[in-house]
SEDOMAR-538133 format. One record per residue: residue number from 1; x, y, z of N, C-alpha, C in turn. Coordinates in nm, 4 decimals, padded with zeros to 6 digits. Example, Ala and Ser with C-alpha at 12.3 -4.5 7.8 and 13.67 -1.06 7.14 Angstrom:
# SEDOMAR-538133
<site resi="1" n_X="01.3190" n_Y="-00.5690" n_Z="00.7800" ca_X="01.2300" ca_Y="-00.4500" ca_Z="00.7800" c_X="01.3200" c_Y="-00.3300" c_Z="00.7800"/>
<site resi="2" n_X="01.2850" n_Y="-00.2250" n_Z="00.7080" ca_X="01.3670" ca_Y="-00.1060" ca_Z="00.7140" c_X="01.2900" c_Y="00.0030" c_Z="00.7870"/>
***
This chain:
# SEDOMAR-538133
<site resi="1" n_X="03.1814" n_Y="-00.0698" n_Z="-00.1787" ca_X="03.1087" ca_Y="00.0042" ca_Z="-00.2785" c_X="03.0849" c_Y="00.1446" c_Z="-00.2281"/>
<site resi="2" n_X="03.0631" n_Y="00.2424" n_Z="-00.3015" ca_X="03.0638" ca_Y="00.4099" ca_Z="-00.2850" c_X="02.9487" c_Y="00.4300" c_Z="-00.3973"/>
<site resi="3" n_X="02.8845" n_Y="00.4556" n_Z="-00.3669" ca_X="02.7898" ca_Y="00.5064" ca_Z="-00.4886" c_X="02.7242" c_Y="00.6751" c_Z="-00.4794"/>
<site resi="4" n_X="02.7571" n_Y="00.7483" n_Z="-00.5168" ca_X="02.6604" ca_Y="00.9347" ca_Z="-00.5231" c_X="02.5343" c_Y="00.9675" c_Z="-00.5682"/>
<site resi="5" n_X="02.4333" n_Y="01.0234" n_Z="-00.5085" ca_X="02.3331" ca_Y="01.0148" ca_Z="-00.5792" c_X="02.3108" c_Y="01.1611" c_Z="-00.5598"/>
<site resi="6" n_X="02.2644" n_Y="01.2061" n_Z="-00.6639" ca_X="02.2702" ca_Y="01.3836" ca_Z="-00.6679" c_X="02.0934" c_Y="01.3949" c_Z="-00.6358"/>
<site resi="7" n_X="02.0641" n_Y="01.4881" n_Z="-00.5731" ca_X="01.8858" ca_Y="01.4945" ca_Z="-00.5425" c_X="01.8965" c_Y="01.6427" c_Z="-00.5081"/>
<site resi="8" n_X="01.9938" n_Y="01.6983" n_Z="-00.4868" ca_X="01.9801" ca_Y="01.8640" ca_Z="-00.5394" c_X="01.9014" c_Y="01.9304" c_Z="-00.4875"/>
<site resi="9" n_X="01.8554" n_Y="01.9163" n_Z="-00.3771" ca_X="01.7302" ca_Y="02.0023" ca_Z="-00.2868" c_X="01.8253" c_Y="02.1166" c_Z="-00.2293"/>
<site resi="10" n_X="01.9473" n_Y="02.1525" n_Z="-00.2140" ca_X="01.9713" ca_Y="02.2748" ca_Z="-00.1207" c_X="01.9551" c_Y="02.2888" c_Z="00.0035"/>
<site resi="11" n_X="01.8898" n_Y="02.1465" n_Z="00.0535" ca_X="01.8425" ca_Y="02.1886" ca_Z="00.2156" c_X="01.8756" c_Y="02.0401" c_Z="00.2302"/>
<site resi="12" n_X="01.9126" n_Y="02.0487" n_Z="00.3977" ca_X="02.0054" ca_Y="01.9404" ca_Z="00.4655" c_X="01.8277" c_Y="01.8414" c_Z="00.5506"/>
<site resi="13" n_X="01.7869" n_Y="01.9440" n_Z="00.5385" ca_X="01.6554" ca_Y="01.8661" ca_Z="00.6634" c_X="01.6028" c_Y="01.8412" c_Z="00.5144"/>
<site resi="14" n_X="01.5390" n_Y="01.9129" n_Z="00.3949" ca_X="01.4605" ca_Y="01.7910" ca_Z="00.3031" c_X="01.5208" c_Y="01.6509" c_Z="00.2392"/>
<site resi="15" n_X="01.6449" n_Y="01.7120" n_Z="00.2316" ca_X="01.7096" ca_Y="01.5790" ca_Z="00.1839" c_X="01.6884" c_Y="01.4711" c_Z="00.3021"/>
<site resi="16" n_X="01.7082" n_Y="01.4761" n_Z="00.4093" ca_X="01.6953" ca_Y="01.3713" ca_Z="00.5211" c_X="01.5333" c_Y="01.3282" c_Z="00.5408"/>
<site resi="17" n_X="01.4854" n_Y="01.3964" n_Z="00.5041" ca_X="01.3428" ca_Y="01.3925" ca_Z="00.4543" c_X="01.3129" c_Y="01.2668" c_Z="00.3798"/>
<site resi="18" n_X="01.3576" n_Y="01.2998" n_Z="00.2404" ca_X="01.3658" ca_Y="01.2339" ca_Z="00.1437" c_X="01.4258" c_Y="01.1155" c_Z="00.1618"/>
<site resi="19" n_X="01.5361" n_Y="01.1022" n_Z="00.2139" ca_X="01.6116" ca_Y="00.9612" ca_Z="00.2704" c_X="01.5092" c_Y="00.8848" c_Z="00.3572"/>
<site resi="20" n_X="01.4279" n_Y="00.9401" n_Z="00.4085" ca_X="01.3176" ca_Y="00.8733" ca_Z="00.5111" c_X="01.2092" c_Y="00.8331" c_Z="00.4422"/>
<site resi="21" n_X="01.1676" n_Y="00.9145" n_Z="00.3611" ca_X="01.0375" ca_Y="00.8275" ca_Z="00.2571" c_X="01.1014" c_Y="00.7323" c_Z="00.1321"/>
<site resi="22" n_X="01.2032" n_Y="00.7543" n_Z="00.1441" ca_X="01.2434" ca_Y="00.6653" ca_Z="-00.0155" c_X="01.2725" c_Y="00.5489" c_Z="00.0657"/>
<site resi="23" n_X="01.3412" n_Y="00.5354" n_Z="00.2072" ca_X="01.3359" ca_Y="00.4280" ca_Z="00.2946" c_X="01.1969" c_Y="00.3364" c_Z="00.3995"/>
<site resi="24" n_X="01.1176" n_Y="00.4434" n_Z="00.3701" ca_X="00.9882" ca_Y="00.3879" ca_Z="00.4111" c_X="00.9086" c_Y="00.3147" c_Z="00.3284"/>
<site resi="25" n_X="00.9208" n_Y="00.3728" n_Z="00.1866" ca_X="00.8785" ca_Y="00.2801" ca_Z="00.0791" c_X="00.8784" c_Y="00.1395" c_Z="00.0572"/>
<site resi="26" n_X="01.0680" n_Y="00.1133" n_Z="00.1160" ca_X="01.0954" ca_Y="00.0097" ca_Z="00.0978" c_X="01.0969" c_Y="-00.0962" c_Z="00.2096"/>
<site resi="27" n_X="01.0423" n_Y="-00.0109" n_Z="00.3535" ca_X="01.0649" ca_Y="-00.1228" ca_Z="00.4487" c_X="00.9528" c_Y="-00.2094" c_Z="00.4375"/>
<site resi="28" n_X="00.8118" n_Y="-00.1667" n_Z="00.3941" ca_X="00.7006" ca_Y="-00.2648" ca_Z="00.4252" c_X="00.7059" c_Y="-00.3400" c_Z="00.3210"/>
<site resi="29" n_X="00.8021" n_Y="-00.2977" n_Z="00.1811" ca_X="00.7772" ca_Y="-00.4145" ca_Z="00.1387" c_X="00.8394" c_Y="-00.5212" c_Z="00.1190"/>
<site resi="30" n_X="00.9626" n_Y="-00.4804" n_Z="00.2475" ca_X="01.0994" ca_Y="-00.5561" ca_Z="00.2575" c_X="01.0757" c_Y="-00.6347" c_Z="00.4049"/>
<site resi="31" n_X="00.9777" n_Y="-00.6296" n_Z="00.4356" ca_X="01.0105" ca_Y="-00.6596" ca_Z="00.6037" c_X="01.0786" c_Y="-00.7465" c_Z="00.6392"/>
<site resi="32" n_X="01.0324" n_Y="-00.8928" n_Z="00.5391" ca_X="01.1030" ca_Y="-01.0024" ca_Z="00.5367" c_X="01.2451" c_Y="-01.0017" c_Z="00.5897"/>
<site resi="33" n_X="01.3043" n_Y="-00.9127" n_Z="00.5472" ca_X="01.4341" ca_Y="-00.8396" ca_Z="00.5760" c_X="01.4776" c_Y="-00.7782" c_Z="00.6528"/>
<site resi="34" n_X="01.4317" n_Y="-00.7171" n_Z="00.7904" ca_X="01.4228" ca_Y="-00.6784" ca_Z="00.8919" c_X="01.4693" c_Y="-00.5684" c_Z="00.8621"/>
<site resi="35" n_X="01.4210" n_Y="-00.4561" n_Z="00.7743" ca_X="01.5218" ca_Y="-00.3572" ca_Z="00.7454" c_X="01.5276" c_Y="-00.2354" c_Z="00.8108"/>
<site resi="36" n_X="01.6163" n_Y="-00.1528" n_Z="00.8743" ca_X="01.6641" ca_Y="-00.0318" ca_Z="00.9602" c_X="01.7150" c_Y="00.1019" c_Z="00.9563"/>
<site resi="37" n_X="01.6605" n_Y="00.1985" n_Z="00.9562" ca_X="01.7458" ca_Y="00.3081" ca_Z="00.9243" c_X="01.7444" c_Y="00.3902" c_Z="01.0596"/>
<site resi="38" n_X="01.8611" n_Y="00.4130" n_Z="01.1041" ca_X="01.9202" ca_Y="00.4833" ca_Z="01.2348" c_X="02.0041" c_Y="00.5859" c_Z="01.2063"/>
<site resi="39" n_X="01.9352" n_Y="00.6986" n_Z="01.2483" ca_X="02.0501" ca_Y="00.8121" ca_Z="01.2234" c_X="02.1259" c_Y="00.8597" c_Z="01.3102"/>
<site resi="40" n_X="02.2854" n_Y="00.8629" n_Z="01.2831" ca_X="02.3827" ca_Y="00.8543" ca_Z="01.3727" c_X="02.3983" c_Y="01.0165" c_Z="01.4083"/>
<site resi="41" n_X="02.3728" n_Y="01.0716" n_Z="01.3222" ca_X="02.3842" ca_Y="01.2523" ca_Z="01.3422" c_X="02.2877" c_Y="01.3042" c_Z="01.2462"/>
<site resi="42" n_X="02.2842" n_Y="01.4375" n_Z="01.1823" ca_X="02.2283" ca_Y="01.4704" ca_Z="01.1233" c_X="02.2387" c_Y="01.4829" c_Z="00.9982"/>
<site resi="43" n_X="02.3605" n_Y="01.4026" n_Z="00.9382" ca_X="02.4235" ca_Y="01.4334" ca_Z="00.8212" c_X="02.4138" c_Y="01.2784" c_Z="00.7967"/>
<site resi="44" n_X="02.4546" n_Y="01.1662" n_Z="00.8802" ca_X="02.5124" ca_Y="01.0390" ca_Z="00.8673" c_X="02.3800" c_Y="00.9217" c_Z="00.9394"/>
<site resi="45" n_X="02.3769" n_Y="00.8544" n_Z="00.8135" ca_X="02.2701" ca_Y="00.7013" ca_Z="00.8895" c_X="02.2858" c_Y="00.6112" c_Z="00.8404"/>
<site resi="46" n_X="02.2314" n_Y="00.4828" n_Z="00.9282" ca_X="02.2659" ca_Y="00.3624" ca_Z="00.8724" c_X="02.2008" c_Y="00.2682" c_Z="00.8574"/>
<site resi="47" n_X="02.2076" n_Y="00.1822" n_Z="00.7509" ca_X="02.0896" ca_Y="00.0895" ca_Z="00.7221" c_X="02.2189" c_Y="-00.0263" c_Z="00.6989"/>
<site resi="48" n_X="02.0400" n_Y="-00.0833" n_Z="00.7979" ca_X="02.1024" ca_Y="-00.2308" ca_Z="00.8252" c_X="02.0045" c_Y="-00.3415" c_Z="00.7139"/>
<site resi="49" n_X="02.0319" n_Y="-00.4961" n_Z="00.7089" ca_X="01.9222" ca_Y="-00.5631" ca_Z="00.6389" c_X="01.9768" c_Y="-00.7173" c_Z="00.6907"/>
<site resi="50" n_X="01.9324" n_Y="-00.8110" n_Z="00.6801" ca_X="01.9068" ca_Y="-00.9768" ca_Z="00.6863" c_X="01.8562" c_Y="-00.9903" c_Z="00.5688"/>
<site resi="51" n_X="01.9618" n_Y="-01.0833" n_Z="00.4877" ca_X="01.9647" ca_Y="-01.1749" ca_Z="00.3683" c_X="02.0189" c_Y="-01.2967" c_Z="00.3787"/>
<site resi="52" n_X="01.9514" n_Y="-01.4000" n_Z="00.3524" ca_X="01.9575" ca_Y="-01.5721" ca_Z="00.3964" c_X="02.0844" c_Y="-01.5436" c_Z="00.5117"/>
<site resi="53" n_X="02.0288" n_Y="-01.5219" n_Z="00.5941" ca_X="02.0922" ca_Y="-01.5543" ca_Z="00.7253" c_X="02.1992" c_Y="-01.4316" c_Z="00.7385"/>
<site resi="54" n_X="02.1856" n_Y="-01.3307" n_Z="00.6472" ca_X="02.3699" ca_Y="-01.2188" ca_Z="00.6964" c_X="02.3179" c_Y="-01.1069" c_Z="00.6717"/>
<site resi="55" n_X="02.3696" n_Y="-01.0423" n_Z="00.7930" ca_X="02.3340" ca_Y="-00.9201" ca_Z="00.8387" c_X="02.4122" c_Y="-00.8232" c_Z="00.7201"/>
<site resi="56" n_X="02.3782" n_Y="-00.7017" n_Z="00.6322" ca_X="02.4622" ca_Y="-00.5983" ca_Z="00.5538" c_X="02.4174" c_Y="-00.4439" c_Z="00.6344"/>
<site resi="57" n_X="02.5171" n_Y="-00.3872" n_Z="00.6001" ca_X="02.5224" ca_Y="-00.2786" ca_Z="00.7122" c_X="02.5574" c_Y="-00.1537" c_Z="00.5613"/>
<site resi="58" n_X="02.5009" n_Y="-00.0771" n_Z="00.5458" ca_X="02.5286" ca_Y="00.0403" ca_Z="00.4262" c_X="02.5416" c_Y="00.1908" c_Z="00.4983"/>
<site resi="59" n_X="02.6334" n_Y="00.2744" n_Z="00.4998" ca_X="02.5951" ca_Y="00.3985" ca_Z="00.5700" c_X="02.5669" c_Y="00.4850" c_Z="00.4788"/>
<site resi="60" n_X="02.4580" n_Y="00.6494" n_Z="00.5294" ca_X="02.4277" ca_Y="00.7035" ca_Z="00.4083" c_X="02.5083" c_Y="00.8279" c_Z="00.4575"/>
<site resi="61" n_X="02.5592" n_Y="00.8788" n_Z="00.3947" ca_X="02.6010" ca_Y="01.0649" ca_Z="00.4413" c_X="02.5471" c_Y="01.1391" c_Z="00.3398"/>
<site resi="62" n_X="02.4403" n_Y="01.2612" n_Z="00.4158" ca_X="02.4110" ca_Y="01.3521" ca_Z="00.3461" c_X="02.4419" c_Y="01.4332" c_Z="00.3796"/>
<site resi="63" n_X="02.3747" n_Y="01.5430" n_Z="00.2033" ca_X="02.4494" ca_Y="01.6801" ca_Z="00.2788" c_X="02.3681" c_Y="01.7966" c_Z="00.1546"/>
<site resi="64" n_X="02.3968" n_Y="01.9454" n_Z="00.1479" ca_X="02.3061" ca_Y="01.9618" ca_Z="00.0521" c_X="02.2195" c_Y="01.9301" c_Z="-00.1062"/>
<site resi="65" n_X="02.3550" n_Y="01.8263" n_Z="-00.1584" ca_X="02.3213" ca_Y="01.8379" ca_Z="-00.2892" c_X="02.2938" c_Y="01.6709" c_Z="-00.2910"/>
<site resi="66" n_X="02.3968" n_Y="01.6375" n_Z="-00.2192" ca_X="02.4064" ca_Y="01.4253" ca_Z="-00.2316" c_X="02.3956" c_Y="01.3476" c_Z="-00.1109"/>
<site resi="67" n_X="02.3503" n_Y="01.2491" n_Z="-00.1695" ca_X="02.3289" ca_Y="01.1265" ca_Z="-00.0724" c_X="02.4617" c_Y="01.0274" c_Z="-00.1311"/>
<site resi="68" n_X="02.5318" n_Y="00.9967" n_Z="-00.0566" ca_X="02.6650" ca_Y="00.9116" ca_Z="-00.0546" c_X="02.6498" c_Y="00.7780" c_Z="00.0091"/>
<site resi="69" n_X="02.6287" n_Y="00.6703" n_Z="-00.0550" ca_X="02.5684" ca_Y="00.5552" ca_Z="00.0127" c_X="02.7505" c_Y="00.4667" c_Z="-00.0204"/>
<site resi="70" n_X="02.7891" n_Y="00.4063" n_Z="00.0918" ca_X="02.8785" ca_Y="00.3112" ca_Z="00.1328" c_X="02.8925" c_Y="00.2171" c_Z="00.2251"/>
<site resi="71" n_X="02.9577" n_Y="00.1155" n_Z="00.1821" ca_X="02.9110" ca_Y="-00.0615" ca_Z="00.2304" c_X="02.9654" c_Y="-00.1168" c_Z="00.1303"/>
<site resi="72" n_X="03.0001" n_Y="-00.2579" n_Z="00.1872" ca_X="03.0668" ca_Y="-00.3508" ca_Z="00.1619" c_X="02.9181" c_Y="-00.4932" c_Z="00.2075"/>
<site resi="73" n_X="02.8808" n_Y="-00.5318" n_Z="00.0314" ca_X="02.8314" ca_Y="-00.6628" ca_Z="00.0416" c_X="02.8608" c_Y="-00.7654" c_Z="00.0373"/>
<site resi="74" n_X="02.8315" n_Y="-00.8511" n_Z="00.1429" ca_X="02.9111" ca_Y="-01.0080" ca_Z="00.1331" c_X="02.8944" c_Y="-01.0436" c_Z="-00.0296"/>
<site resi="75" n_X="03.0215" n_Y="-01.1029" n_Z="-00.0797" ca_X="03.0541" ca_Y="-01.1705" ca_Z="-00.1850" c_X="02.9351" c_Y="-01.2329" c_Z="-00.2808"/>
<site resi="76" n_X="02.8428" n_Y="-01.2962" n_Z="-00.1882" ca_X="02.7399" ca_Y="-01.4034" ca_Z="-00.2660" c_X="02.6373" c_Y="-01.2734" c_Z="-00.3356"/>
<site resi="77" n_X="02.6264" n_Y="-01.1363" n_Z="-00.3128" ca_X="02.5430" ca_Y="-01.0562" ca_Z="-00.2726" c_X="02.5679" c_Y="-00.9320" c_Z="-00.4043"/>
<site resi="78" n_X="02.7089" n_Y="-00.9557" n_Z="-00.4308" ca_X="02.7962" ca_Y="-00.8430" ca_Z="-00.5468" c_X="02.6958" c_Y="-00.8452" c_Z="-00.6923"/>
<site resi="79" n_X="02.6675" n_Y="-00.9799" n_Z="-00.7103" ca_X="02.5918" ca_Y="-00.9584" ca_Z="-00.8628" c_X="02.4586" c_Y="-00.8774" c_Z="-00.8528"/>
<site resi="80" n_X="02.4144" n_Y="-00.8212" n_Z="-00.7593" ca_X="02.2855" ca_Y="-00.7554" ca_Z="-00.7435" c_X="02.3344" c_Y="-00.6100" c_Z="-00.6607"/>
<site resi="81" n_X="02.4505" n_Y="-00.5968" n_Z="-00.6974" ca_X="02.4779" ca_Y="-00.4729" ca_Z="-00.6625" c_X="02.3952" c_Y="-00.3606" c_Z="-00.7083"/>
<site resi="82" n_X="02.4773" n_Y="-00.3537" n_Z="-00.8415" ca_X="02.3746" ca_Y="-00.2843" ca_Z="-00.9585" c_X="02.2542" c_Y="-00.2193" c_Z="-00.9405"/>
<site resi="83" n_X="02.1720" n_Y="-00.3436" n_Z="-00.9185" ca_X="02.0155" ca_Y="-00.3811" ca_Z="-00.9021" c_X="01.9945" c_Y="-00.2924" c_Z="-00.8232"/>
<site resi="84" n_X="02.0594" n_Y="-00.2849" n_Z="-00.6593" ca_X="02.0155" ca_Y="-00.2538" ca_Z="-00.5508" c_X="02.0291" c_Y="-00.0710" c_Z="-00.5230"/>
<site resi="85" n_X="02.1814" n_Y="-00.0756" n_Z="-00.6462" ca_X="02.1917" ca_Y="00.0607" ca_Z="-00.6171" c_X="02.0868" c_Y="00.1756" c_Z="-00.6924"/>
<site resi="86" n_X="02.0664" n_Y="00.0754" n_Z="-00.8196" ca_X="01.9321" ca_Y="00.1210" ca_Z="-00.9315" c_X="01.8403" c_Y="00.1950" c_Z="-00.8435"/>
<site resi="87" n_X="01.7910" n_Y="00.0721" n_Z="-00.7712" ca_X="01.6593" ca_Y="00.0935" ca_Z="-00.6986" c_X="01.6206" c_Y="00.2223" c_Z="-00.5701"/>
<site resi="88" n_X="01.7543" n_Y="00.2409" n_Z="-00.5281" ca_X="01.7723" ca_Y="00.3380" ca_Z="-00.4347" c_X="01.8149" c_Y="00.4634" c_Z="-00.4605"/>
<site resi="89" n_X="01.8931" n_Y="00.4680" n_Z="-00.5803" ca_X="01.9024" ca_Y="00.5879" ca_Z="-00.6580" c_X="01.7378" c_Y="00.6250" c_Z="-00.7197"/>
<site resi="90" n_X="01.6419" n_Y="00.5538" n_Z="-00.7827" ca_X="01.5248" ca_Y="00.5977" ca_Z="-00.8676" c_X="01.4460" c_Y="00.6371" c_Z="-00.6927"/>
<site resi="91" n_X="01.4133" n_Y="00.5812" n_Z="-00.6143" ca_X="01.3497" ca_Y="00.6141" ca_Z="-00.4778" c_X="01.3720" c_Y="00.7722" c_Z="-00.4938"/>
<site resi="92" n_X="01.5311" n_Y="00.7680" n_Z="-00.4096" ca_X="01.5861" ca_Y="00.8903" ca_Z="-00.3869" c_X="01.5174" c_Y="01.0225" c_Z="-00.4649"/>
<site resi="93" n_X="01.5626" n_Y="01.0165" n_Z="-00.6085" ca_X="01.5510" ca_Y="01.1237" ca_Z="-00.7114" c_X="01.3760" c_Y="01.1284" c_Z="-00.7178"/>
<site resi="94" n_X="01.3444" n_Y="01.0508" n_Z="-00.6648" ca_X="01.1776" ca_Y="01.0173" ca_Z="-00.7207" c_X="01.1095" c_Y="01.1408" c_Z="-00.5825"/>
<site resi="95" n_X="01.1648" n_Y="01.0409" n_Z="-00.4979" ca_X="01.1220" ca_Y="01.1517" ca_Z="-00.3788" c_X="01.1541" c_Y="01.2882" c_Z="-00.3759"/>
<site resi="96" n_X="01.2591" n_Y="01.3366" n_Z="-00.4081" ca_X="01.3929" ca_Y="01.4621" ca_Z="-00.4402" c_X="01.2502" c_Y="01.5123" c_Z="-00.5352"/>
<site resi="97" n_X="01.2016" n_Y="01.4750" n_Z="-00.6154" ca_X="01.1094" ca_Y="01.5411" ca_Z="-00.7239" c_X="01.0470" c_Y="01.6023" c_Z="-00.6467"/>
<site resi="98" n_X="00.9662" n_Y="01.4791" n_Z="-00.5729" ca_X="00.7946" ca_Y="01.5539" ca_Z="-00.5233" c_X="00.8497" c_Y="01.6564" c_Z="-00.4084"/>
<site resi="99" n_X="00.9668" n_Y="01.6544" n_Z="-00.3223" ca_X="01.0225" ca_Y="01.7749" ca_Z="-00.2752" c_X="00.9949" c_Y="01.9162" c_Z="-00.2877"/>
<site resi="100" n_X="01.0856" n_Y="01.8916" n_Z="-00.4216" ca_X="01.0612" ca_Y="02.0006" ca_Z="-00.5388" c_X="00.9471" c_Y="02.0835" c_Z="-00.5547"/>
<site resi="101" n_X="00.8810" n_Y="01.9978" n_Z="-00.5805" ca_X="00.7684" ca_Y="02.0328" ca_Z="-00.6933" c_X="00.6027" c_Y="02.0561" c_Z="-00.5595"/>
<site resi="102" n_X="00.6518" n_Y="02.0071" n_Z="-00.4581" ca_X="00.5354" ca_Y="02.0457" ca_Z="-00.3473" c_X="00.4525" c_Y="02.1655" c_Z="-00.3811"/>
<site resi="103" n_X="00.3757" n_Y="02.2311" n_Z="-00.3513" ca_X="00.3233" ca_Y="02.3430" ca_Z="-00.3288" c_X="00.3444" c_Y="02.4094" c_Z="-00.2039"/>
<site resi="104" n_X="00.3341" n_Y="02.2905" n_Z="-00.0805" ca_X="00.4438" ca_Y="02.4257" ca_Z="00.0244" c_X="00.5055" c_Y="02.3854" c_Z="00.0932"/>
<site resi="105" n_X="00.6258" n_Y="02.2997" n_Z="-00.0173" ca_X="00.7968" ca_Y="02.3282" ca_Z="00.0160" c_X="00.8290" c_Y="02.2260" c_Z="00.0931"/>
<site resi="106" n_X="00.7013" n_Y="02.1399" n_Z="00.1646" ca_X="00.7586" ca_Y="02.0411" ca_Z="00.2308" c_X="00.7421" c_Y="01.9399" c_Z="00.1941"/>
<site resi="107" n_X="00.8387" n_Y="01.7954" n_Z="00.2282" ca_X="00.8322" ca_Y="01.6579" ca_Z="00.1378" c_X="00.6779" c_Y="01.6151" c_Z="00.1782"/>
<site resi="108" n_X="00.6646" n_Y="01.6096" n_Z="00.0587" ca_X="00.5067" ca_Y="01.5655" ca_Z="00.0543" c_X="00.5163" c_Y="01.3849" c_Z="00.1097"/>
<site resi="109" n_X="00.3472" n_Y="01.3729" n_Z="00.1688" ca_X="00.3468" ca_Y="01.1765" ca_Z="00.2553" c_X="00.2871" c_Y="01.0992" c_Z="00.1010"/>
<site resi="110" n_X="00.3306" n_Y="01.0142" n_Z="00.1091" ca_X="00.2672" ca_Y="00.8678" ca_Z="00.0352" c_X="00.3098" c_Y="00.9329" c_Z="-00.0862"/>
***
């Protein structure tokens, strides 16, 4: 799977920003899931997760305008693709907003 998500900030450090709170959102309420985000450089990271017993591995590459999320989900896992990419695209753009819209310029907490 390849999925693009446009969040349009112009800047390489808010967007990675943004990749960090739209992923923080979701770890506490995923823990169950042991979930991970490791950044391999400054452009490229990777999230890991545990689902009934199998490890999925997704990498993200950013850059000024997009977040490029790619991975391959085990088979049993494909019908909630959709779902999963829904959910991480609305994060993304959600966070990408309050970016935006800060008063001074930096990704705003909680």
């Amino acid at each position: 799977m390849q999925h693009r998500i446009t969040h349009g900030l112009g800047d390489l450090t808010k967007a990675r920003s943004v990749v960090e709170q739209a992923f923080s959102t979701y770890r506490e309420r995923l823990a169950d899931y042991e979930p991970n985000l490791a950044w391999q450089s400054d452009r490229r990271a990777e999230v890991t997760f545990r689902v009934m017993g199998k490890s999925m591995r997704v990498a993200m590459e950013l850059d000024e305008q997009d977040v490029v999320v790619e991975g391959k989900l085990p088979l049993v896992f494909r019908p909630f693709q959709g779902k999963i990419l829904g959910v991480l695209e609305r994060e993304v753009k959600a966070w990408a907003e309050r970016a935006r819209t800060s008063a001074d310029g930096d990704t705003p907490q909680g």
